[in-house]
Structures are given as structure tokens and as C-alpha cells.
C-alpha positions as CSV (number, residue, x, y, z in Angstrom):
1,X,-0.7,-31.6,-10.6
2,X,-1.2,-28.3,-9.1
3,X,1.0,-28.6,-5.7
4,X,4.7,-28.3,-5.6
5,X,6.2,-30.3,-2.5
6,X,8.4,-28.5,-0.2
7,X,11.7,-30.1,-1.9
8,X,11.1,-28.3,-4.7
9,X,11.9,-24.4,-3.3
10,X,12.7,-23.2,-7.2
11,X,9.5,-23.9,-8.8
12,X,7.3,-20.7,-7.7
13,X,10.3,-18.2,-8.4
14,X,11.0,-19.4,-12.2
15,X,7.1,-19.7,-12.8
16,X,6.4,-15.6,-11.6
17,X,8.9,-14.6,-13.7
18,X,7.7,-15.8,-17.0
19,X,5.4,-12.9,-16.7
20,X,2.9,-14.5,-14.2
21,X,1.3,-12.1,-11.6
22,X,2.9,-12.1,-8.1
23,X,-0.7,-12.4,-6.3
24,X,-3.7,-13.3,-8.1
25,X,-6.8,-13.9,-6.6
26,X,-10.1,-15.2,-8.6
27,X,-13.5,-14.6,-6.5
28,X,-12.1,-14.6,-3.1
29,X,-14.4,-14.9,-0.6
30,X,-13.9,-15.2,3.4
31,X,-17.1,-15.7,5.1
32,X,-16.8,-15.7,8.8
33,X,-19.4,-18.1,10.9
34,X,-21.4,-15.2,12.4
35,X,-22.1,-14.8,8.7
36,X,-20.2,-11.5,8.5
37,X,-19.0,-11.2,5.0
38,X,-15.4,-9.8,4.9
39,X,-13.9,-10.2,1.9
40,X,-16.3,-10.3,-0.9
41,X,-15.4,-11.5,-4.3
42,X,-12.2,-10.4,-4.6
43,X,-10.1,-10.4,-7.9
44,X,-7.0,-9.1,-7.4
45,X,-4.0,-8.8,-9.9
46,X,-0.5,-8.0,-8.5
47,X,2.7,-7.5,-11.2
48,X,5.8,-8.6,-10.6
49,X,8.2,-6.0,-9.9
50,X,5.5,-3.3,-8.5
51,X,5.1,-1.9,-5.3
52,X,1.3,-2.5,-4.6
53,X,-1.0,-0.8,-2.4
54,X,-3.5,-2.1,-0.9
55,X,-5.9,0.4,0.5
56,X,-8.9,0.9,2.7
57,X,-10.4,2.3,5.9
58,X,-9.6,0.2,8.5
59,X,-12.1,-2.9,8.7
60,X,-12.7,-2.7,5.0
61,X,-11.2,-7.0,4.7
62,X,-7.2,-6.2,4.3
63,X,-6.2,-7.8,6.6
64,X,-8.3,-10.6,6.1
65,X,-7.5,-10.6,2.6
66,X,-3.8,-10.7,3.6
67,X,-3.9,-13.6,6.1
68,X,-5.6,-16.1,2.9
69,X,-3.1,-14.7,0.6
70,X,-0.4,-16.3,3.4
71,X,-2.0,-19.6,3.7
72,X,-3.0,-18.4,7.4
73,X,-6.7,-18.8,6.6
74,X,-9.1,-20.8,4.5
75,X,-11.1,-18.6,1.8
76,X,-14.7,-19.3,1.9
77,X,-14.5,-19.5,-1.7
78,X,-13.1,-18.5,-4.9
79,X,-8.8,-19.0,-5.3
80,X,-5.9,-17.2,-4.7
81,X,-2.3,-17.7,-6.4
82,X,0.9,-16.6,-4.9
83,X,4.3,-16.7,-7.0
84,X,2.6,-18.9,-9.6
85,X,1.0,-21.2,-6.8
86,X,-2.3,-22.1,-4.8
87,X,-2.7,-21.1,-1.7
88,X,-2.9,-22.4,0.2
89,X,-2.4,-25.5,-0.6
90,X,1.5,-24.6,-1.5
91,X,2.1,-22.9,1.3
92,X,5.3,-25.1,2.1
93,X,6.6,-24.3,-1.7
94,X,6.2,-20.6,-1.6
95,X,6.2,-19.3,2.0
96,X,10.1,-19.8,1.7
97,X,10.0,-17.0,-0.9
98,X,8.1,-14.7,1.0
99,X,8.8,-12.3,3.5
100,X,5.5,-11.1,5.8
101,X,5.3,-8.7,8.6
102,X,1.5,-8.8,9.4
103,X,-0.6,-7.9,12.2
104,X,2.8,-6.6,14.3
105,X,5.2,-8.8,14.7
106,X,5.9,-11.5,17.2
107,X,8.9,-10.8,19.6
108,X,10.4,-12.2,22.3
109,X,10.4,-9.3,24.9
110,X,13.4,-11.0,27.0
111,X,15.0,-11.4,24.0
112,X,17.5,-8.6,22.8
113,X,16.4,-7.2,19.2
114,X,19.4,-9.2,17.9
115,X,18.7,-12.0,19.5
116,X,14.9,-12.2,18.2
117,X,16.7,-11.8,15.3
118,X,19.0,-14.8,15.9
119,X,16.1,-17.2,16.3
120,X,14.0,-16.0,13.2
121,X,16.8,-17.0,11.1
122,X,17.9,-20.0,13.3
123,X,14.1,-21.1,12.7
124,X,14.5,-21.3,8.4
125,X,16.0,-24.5,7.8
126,X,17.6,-22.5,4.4
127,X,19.6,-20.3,6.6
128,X,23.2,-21.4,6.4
129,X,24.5,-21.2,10.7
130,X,27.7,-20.2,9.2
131,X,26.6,-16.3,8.0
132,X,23.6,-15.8,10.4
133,X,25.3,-12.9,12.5
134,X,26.6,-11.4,9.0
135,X,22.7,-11.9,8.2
136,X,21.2,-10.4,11.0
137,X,23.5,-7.4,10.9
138,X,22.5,-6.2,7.9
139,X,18.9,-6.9,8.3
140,X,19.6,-4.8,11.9
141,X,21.5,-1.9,9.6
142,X,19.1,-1.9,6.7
143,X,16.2,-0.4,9.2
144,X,18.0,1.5,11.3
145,X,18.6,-0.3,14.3
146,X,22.1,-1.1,14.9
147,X,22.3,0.6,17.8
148,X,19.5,-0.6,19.4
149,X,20.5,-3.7,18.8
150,X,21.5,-4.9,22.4
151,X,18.3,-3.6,24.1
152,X,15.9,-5.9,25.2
153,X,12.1,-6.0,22.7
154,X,9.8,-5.3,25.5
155,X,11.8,-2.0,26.2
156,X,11.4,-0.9,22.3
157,X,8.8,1.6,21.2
158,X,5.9,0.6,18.4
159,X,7.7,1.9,15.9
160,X,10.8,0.0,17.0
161,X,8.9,-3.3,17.1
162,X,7.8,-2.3,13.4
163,X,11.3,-2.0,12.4
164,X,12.4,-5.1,13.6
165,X,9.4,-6.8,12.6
166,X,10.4,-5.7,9.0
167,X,14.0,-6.8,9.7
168,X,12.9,-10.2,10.2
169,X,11.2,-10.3,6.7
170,X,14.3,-9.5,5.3
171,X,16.9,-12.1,6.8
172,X,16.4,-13.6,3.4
173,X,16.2,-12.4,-0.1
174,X,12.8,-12.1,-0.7
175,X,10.9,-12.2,-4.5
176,X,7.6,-11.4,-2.6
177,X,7.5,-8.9,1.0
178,X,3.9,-8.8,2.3
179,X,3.6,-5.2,4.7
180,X,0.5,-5.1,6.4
181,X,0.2,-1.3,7.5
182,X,4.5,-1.0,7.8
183,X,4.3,2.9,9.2
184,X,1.9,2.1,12.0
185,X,3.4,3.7,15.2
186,X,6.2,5.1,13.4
187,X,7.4,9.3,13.5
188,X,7.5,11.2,10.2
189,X,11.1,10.4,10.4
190,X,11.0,6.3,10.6
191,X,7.6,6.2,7.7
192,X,10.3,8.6,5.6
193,X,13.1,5.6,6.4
194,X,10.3,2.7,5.9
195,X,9.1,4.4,2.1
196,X,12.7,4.4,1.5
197,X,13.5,1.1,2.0
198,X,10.4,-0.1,0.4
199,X,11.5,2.0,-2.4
200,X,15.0,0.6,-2.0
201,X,13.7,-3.0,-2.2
202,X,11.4,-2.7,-5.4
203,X,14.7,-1.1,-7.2
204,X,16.4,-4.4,-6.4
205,X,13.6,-7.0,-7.8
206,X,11.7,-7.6,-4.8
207,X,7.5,-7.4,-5.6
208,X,6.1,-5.3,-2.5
209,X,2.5,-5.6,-1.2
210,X,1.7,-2.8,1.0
211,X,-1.9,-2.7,3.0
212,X,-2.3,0.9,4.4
213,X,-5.1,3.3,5.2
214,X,-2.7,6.1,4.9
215,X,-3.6,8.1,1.1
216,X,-0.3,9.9,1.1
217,X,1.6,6.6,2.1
218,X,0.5,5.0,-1.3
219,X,0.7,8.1,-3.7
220,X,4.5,8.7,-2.6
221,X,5.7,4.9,-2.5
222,X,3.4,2.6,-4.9
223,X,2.9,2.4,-8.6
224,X,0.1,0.0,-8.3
225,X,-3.0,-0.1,-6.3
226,X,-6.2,-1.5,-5.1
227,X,-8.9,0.2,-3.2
228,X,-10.8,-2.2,-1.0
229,X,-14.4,-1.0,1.0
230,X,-16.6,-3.0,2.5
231,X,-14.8,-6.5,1.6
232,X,-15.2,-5.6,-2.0
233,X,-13.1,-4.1,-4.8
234,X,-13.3,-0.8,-5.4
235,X,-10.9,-0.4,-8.3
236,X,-7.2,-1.0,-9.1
237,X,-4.3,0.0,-11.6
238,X,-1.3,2.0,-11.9
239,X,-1.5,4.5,-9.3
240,X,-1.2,7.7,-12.1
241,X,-3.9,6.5,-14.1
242,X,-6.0,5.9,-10.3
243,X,-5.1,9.4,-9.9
244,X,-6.2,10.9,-13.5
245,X,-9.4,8.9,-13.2
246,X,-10.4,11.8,-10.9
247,X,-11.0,15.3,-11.9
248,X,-8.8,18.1,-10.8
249,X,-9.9,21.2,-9.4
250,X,-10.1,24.2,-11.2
251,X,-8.3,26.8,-8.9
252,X,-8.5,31.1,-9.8
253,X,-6.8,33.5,-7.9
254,X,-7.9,36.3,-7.8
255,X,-7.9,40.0,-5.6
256,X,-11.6,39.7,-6.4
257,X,-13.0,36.0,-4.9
258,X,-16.6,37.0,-4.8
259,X,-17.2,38.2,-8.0
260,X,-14.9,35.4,-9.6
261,X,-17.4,33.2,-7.4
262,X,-20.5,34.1,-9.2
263,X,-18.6,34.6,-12.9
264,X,-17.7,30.5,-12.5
265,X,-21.1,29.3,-11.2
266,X,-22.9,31.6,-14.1
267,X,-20.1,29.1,-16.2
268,X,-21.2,25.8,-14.8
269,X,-18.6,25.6,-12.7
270,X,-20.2,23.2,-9.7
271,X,-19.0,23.1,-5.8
272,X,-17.6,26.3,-5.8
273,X,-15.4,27.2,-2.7
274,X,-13.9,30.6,-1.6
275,X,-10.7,30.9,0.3
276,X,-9.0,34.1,0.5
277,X,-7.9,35.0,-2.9
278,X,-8.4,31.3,-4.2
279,X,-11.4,30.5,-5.7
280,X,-11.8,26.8,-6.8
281,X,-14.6,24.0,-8.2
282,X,-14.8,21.5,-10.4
283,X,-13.7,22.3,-13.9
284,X,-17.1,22.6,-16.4
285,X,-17.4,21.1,-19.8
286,X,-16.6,24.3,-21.6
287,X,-12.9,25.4,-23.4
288,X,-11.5,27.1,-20.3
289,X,-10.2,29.6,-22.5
290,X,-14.3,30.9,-22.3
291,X,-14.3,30.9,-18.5
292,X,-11.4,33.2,-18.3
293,X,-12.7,35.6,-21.4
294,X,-16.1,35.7,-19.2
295,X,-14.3,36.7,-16.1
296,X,-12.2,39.7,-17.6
297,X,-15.2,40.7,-19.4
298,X,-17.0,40.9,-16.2
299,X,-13.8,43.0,-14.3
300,X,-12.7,39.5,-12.8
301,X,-8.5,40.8,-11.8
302,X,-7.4,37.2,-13.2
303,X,-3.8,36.4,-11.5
304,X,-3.6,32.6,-12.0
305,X,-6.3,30.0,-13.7
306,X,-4.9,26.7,-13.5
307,X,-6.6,22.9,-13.0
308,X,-5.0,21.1,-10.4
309,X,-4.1,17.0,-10.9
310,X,-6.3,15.1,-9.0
311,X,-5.1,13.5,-5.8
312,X,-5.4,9.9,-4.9
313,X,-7.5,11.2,-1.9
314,X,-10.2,12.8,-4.8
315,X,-10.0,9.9,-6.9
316,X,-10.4,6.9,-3.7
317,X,-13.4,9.3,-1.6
318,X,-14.9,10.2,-5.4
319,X,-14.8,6.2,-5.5
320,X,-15.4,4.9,-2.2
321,X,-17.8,7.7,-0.7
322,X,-15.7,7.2,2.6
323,X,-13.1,9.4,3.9
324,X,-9.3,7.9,4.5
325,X,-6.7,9.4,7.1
326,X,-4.6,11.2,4.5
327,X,-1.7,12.2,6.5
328,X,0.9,10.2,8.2
């Protein structure tokens, strides 16, 4: 009973929303025929409504995980759900639903970014002819390229090519948008536009699933996340409870660094690190009312003693032992 047939475009929409996850994915498993193992039992619960990140060094089986999720693959084993349906044997059902920009986008270089635009929506038999330039201008305006409009792809930068990649995905209203790494080969300035518009989106209903290997890309744009290593699943959740799932640092400053230093390690105070007048590790057992009574007592000149919120970059290299690029 399972399958929807393509003349029935409603069904996956209605069924998410009674409280259904977006994505869900029981034991999925791509097993390429080398025998490489790149995604390794995955179970993967997406709510509707979030913005989701999907995070991992590069290699770790996004990607892969993405392209079953789409229907573009077979999984080796296990199952995966999208909008309330299996994939991907309802790809025709829910792909209509979904907006993807995956792996870069595919452009016509000789094709003006309008134009590319044009035959994307000229291509989805839903598209009414009658409002396609309406269409196409707003999904031009919405990322910022209206006045690049005219030029010709193969003369636009990466970033460019991102942008219209992403304009593409939203010719349509969308209750799913699948962003596999959306920031790559943008400036600070476009990833600031991106994150806004992804933010933007989420606001209006649309569920967001955002792969990136970029920490500070997630902690400023997703309430939900998974970390992926390896092909396996590290963890997932809200992103704040991600984050508090870390310990902080415990942070003193102090005129006097080197005596604080040996006051916090005589404390049990571990990983203790001296910079300047900051003097930080990880916060001990004890009240921390004691470890500032013990460094007065010793002569310790106490200006600040504070615990600092864990990142997501302490919580995901606490969890996945690897390092992340952190910055955009």
C-alpha cells in the first residue's frame, strides 16, 4: 500500500504534517562494491519545521546519505522516509515537494542565469507558463542576483553558481529544501545572505536540511543537528542541548596567571592553559565558590572567574575525536 502514484502530488504534504518527521531513516546503509562502507546504520530523525544540520568532515557519508534520501541512489540496506514516504520508491510523489541543490548545481554555461532559470521551471510540469518570468524573478531577487541576471553561467563565480543553484530550488514553494554544503565558494558577505535566507525560509514553514562541515555555519543557522563520522552517527538533537552536552571552560583572569595556574591544578582543575592574563581549564567537580576562596587565600588578584558555554566545536571534537573547519 505503501507507494503513492505520481497523480497523487497532496498525499506526502498532509501526511508530514500530522506530526510525522520530515526525513526518517531506519538502519541506512550504502555499501559501495569495492566494499567501502559509507554510510553505516544510519537512523536519522528530521522535525518538521527545523532547520537541520547535518555535519561532518568531509568524506564522513553526507553526501552519500543525501543522494539516498533523494531517491538518486539505492541504500544497501535499512529504509529511509521522506515527507511521510519511501524512498525511493515514491520518488515521483515527493520529489515535487522538494527542493535540492546537491553536489553544485547543473547549469547551462551558454545560458544566461535567467535563462537557466527559464528551463528549470519550464522542465516541472506543475509550473503554470503563464507566471514563469514573475517566478523566476523572485527566485533571481530572493538570492541576490537580479543584476546578474543577463550574464551568461560560465562567466559566474562559485559562489554565483551556488546562488543560482539555490534559486532553482526555490522556483517552487517547497515543504522540504535539501542544501548540501550551500556556503561553499561563497564570501563572508554571500554565507551572511545564504544563513539569512535559510533563516528566512524556516520562518515561512519550509523544513531545511543543511549538510556542512563548517561548525559556526550550524551553531548560527540550525536548531537541529546530526553529527556524522566515519558513515556512522555520532549524535543528534536540538542544537542547545548538542552544545550543553559539552563542558564549558572555566576562564580566570587574573594580573597573576602563573600562580592562578598552580592554585587551579592544586584544585583539580585539568588541561590548564595560560594566555596572557587568562587562565582557563576544565571546570573540577568542586563548588567553584572553593576554587576562588583558594585562590585569594593564596594572593591569587582575582578580576573575573566565569565558566564559558560550551561551543558546538567542544561538544562535536569532544564527540567525534576529529577536528572540523570552524570558520567560514
Amino acid at each position: 500500500m505503501g507507494e503513492v502514484s505520481a497523480g497523487e502530488p497532496e498525499q506526502p504534504g498532509t501526511r508530514a504534517e500530522a506530526g510525522e518527521p520530515v526525513i526518517a531513516t531506519r538502519a541506512l546503509t550504502k555499501r559501495y562494491r569495492g566494499g567501502q562502507l559509507a554510510v553505516d546504520g544510519l537512523d536519522l530523525t528530521v522535525p518538521a519545521g527545523s532547520v537541520f544540520g547535518f555535519l561532518g568532515p568531509n568524506g564522513s557519508g553526507k553526501t552519500t546519505t543525501i543522494r539516498m534520501l533523494m531517491g538518486l541512489i539505492e541504500p544497501t540496506s535499512g529504509t529511509a522516509r521522506v515527507l511521510g514516504q519511501p524512498m525511493p520508491r515514491a520518488t515521483r510523489a515527493v520529489l515535487p515537494h522538494v527542493g535540492a541543490l546537491i553536489e553544485g548545481p547543473a547549469l547551462y554555461g551558454f545560458l544566461s542565469g535567467r535563462d537557466n532559470l527559464i528551463r528549470y521551471d519550464s522542465a516541472d510540469p506543475a509550473a503554470d507558463p503563464r507566471t514563469r518570468r514573475t517566478r523566476v524573478a523572485s527566485a533571481l531577487d530572493r538570492v541576490g542576483l537580479t543584476a546578474a541576471a543577463g550574464k551568461k553561467a560560465k562567466a559566474y563565480s562559485l559562489g554565483m553558481k551556488q546562488r543560482l543553484g539555490l534559486a532553482a530550488a526555490l522556483l517552487q514553494p517547497r515543504r522540504l529544501l535539501v542544501l548540501d554544503e550551500p556556503t561553499n565558494g561563497l564570501d563572508p558577505q554571500g554565507m551572511r545572505e545564504i544563513r539569512a535566507l535559510v533563516r528566512e525560509l524556516a520562518s515561512d514553514g519550509t523544513t531545511v536540511f543543511l549538510s556542512s562541515h563548517l561548525l559556526d555555519e550550524i551553531e548560527q543557522v540550525c536548531t537541529h543537528a546530526a553529527v556524522m563520522a566515519q558513515g556512522r552517527l555520532i549524535t543528534q538533537g536540538p542544537v542547545a542541548e548538542l552544545s550543553a552536552g559539552a563542558r564549558g571552560r572555566l576562564v580566570v583572569t587574573t594580573p597573576d596567571p602563573a600562580d592562578a595556574a598552580r592554585i587551579l591544578k592544586e584544585q583539580g582543575v585539568a588541561d590548564v592553559v595560560v594566555t596572557d592574563d587568562r587562565v582557563t581549564g576544565e571546570p573540577p567537580e568542586r563548588d567553584l565558590a572553593e576554587v576562588t576562596a583558594a585562590l585569594v587565600t593564596a594572593g591569587v588578584r582575582v578580576r573575573g572567574l566565569t565558566v564559558e558555554r560550551a561551543s558546538l566545536e567542544d561538544a562535536f571534537v569532544a564527540l567525534t575525536g576529529e577536528g572540523f573547519d570552524v570558520a567560514g
